[in-house]
C-alpha positions, 0 to 999 in steps of 0.5 A, spaced: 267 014 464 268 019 470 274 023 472 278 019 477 282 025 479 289 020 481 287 018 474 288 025 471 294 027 476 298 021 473 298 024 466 296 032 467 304 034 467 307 030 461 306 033 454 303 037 452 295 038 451 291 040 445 284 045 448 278 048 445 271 049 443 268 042 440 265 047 435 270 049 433 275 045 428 281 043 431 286 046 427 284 052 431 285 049 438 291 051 442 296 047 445 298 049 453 302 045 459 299 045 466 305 046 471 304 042 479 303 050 481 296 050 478 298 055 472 298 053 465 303 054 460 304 056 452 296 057 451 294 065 452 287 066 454 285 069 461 280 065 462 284 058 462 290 062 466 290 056 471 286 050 474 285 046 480 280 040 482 274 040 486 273 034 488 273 030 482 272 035 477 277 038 473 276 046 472 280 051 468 280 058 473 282 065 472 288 069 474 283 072 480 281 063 481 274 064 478 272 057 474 271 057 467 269 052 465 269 044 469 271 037 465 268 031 469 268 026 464 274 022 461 275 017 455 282 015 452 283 014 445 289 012 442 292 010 448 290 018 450 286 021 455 281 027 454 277 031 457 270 033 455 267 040 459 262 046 459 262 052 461 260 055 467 257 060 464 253 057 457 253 050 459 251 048 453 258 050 450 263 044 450 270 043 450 275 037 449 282 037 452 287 032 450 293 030 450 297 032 443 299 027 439 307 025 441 309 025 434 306 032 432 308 036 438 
């Protein structure tokens, strides 16, 4: 379904998120925090140093705020939400963010 954003808003500062490349093998993904200051926390990569929304579109920026990639479709699972994006520069690169397990963080 689409990104409501007041949806994503509700869950984006409790807990922790699981992000990466959906080809690649989650055990490889990072975990990260999303501070209310637009930052991420814990996941060192340049191109997901923070983010914003645009609209409804959820994006993950650069430290000089340039997006990197967007998330406009959301799904719950388990009682979870995730995120399903591209890359702004290969949009046929896909990306999942989610909620991490509350019992595995």
């Amino acid at each position: 379904m689409k990104l409501r954003r007041k949806t994503l808003e509700a869950v984006l500062f409790s807990g922790v998120w699981v992000y990466g490349p959906m080809d690649m093998g989650e055990d490889r993904w990072g975990k990260m925090m999303f501070l209310q200051s637009g930052r991420t926390f814990g996941y060192g990569h340049a191109n997901e140093y923070g983010w914003d929304f645009l609209g409804d579109t959820f994006r993950f920026l650069t430290k000089e705020g340039v997006p990197t990639s967007t998330y406009d479709e959301v799904f719950t699972e388990d009682g979870r939400v995730l995120l399903q994006g591209r890359a702004v520069h290969n949009p046929l690169s896909l990306y999942r963010l989610e909620q991490a397990d509350p019992n595995e963080e």
